[in-house]
C-alpha positions in Angstrom: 22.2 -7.9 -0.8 19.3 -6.2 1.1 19.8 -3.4 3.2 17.3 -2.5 6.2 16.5 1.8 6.2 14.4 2.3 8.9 10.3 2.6 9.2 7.8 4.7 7.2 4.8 6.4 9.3 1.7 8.1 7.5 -2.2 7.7 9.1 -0.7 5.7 11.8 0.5 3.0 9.2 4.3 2.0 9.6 6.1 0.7 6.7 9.4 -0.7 6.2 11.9 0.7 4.0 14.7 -1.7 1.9 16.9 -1.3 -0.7 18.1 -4.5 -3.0 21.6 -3.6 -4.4 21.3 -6.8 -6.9 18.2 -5.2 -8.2 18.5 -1.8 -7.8 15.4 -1.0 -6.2 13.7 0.2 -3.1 10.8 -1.7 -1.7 9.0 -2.7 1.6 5.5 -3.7 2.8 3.1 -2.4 5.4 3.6 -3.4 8.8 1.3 -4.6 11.5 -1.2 -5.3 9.4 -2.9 -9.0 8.4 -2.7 -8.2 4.6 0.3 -7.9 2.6 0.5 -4.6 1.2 4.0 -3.8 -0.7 5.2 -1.2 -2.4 8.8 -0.2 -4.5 10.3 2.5 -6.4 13.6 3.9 -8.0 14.5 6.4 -5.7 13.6 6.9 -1.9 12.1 9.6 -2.7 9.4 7.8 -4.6 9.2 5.1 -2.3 7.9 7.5 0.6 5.3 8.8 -2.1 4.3 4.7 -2.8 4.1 4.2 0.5 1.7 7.0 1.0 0.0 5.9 -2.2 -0.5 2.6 -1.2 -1.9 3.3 2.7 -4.2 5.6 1.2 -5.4 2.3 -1.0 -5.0 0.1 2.0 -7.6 2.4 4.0 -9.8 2.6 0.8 -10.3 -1.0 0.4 -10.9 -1.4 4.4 -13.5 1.0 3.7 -14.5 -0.7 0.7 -14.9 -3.9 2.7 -16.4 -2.9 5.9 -19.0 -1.3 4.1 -21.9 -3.8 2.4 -23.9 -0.9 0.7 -20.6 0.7 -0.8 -19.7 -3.0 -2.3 -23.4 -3.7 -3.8 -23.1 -0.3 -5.4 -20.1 -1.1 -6.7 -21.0 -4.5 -8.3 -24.0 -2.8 -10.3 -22.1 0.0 -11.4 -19.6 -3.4 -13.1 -22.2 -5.0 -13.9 -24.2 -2.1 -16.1 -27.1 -1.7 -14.0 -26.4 2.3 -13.5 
């Protein structure tokens, strides 16, 4: 059984908040968005902080994305050429 909570907001992100009773654990996903970006915790509590966590990543890897020079330096810094 799955139980609907109501909507996260942080950086203008909304995110969904669920509870499974068969597993124990709260979860959702980003909203509004065209990636899938989940999150889940133990407590609600936690869950908020993921959620935070994991917009904060979202934004990061827009960034990351949007950004050619920030993705070539990234490469060679895997790659061992720094």
């Amino acid at each position: 059984m799955i139980n609907d909570y109501g909507v996260l907001e942080s950086r203008g992100y909304k995110g969904t908040i669920n509870y499974s009773v068969t597993d124990s654990v709260w979860y959702g996903k980003i909203v509004g968005i065209s990636d899938l970006v989940t999150y889940e915790a133990d407590s609600y509590e936690e869950l908020v902080e993921e959620f935070k966590d994991a917009v904060l990543e979202y934004i990061d890897d827009l960034q990351w994305r949007q950004n050619p020079h920030m993705r070539m330096y990234t490469i060679d810094i895997l790659q061992g050429e720094y």
